[in-house]
C-alpha positions as a Python dict, from the first residue, in 0.01 Angstrom:
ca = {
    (1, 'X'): (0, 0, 0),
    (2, 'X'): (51, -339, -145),
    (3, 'X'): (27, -466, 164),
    (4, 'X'): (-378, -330, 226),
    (5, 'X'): (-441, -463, -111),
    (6, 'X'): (-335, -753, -61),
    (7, 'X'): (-555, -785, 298),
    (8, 'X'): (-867, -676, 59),
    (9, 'X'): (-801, -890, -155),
    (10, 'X'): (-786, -1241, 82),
    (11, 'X'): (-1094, -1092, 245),
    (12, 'X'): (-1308, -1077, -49),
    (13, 'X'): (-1187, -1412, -176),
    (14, 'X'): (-1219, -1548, 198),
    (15, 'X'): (-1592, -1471, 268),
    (16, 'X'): (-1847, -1693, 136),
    (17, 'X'): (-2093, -1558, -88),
    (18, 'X'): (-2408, -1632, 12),
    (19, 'X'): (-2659, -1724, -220),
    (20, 'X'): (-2943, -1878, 7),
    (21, 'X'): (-2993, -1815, 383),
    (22, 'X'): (-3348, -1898, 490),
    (23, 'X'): (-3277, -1770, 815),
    (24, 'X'): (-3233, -1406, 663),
    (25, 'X'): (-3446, -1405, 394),
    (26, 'X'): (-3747, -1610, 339),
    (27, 'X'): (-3944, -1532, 17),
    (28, 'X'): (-3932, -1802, -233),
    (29, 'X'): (-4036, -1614, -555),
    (30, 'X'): (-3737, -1705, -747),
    (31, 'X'): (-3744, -2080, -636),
    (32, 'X'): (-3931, -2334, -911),
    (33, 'X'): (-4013, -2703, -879),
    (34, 'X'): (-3945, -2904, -1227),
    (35, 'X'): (-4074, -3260, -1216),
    (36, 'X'): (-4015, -3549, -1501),
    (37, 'X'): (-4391, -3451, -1587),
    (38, 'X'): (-4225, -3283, -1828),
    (39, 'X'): (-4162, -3558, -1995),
    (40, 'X'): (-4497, -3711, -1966),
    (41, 'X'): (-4357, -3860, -1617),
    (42, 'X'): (-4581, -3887, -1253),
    (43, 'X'): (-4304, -3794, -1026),
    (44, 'X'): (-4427, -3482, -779),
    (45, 'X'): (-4272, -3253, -546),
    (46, 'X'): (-4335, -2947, -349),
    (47, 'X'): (-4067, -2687, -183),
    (48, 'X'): (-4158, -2453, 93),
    (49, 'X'): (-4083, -2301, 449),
    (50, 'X'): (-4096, -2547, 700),
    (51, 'X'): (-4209, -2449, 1062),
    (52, 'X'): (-3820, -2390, 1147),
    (53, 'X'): (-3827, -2116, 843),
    (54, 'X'): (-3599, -2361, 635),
    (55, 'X'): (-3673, -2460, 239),
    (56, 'X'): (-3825, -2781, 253),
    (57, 'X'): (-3866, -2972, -76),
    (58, 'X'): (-4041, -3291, -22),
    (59, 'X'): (-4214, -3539, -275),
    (60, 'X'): (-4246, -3901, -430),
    (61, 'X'): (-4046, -3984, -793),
    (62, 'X'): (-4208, -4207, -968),
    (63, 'X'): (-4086, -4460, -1224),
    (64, 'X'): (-4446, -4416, -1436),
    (65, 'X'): (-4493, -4313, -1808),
    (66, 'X'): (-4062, -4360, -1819),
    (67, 'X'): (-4059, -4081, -1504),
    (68, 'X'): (-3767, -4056, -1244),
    (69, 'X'): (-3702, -3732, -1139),
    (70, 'X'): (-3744, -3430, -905),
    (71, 'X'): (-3622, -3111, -866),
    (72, 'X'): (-3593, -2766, -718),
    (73, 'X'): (-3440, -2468, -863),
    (74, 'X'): (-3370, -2086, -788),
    (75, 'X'): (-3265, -1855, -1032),
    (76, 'X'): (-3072, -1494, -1002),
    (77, 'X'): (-2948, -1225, -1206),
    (78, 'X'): (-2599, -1356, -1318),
    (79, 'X'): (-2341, -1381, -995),
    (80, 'X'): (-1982, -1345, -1093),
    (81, 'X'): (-1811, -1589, -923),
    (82, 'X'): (-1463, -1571, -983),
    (83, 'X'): (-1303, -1642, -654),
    (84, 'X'): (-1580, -1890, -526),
    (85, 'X'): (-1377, -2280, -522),
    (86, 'X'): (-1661, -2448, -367),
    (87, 'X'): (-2016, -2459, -338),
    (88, 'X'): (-2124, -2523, 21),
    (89, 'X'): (-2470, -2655, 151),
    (90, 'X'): (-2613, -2679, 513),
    (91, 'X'): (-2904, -2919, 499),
    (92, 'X'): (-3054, -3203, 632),
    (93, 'X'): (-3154, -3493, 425),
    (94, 'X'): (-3304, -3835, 485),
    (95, 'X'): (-3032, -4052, 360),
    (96, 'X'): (-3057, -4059, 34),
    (97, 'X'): (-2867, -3954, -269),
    (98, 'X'): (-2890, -3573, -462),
    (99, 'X'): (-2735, -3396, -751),
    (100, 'X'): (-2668, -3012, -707),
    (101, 'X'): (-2657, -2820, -995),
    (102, 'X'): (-2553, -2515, -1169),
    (103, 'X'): (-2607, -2330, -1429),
    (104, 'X'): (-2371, -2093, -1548),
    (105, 'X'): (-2611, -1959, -1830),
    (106, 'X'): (-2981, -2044, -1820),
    (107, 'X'): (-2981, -2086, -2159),
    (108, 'X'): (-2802, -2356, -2161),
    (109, 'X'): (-2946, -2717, -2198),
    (110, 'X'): (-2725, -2831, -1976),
    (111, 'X'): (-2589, -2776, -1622),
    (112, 'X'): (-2286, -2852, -1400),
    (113, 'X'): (-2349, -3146, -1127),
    (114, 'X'): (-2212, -3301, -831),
    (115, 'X'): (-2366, -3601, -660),
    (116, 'X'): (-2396, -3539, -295),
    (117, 'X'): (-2517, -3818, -4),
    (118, 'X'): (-2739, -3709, 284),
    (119, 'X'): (-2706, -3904, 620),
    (120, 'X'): (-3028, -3823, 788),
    (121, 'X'): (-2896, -3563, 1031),
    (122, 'X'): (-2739, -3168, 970),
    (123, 'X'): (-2476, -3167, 728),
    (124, 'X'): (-2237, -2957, 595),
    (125, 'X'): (-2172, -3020, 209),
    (126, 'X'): (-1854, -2879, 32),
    (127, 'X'): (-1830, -2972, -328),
    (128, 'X'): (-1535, -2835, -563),
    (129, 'X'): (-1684, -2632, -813),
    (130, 'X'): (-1391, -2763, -1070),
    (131, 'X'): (-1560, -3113, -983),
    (132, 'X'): (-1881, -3029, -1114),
    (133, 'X'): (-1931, -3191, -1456),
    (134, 'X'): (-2117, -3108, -1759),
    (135, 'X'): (-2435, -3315, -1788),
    (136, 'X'): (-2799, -3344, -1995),
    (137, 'X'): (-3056, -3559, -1968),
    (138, 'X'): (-2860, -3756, -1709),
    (139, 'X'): (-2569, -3852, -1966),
    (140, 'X'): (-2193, -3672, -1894),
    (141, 'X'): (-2103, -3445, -2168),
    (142, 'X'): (-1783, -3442, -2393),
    (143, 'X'): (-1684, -3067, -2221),
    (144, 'X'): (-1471, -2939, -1965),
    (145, 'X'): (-1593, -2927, -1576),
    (146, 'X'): (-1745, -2623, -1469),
    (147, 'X'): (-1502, -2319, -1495),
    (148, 'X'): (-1706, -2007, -1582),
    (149, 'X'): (-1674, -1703, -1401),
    (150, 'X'): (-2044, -1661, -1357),
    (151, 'X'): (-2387, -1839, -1267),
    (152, 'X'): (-2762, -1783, -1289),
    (153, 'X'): (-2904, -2054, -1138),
    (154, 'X'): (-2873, -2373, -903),
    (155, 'X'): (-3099, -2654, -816),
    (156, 'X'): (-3125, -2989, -630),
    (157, 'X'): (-3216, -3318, -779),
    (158, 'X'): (-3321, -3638, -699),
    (159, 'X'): (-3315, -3942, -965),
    (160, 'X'): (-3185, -4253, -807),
    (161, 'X'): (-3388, -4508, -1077),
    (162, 'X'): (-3594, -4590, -798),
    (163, 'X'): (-3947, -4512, -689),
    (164, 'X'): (-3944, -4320, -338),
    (165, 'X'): (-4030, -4066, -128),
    (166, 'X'): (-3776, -3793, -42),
    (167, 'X'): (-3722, -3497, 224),
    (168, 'X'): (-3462, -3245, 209),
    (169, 'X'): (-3440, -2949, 451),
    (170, 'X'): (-3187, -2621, 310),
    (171, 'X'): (-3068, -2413, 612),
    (172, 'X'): (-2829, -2254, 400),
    (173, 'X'): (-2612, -2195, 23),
    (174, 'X'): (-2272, -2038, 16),
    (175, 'X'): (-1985, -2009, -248),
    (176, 'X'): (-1656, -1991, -115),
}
């Protein structure tokens, strides 16, 4: 008997848990953009289903009216997440550096991130989720890294201090 649990148990904490796979599913209704025009900034982005059926968020950050950000998120009905190490994204970017996020309660003020670079081409992503630090408003908080058991929400960011145009292309979001 122990010896079935124990097979159960390494398969559930084996498989990835997926939380995005534009490839199976392809509605977007949970996915929001949130630009530094909340803060009276010009930045502006859009994120949608390219022709291949992946997200695609695209824009411009600006550095106008004290602007300088981007972002995409999608939220969920809390996702326990005990056994997930590492959050894992398949995407495509266009060389430039991202944050991914998390959220372990969206009613926080602040999330859990992990800067990420893109090299142009298909790329496969793993970041620790015991690396992911606390952070608002761009400044590292006095709190442990991420360890909660749980999330609601993730999102991608792009805030490099620098006016530019961006392109990122999600195949895919796993937790393993």
């Amino acid at each position: 008997m122990l010896q079935i649990a124990t097979f159960v148990l390494l398969t559930l904490t084996m498989n990835p848990m997926i939380l995005v796979d534009f490839s199976e599913n392809s509605d977007l209704q949970a996915w929001f953009v949130v630009n530094d025009g909340v803060m009276g900034g010009r930045s502006t982005s859009t994120f949608d289903l390219n022709a291949d059926g992946n997200g695609l968020f695209k824009g411009k950050v600006s550095l106008e009216n004290n602007g300088g950000f981007a972002s995409v998120h999608y939220r969920f009905d809390p996702l326990e997440i005990a056994n997930a190490k590492t959050l894992t994204l398949y995407l495509k970017g266009d060389g430039k550096r991202y944050q991914a996020r998390i959220y372990a309660n969206t009613s926080d003020r602040y999330s859990y991130i992990a800067y990420f670079e893109t090299s142009g081409e298909w790329q496969t992503i793993e970041i620790p989720l015991a690396s992911m630090y606390p952070s608002f408003r761009g400044r590292k908080l006095d709190q442990p890294n991420f360890s909660a058991t749980h999330i609601e929400e993730i999102a991608l960011l792009i805030g490099n201090k620098k006016a530019e145009d961006f392109q990122l292309e999600i195949h895919k979001i796993l937790l393993k």
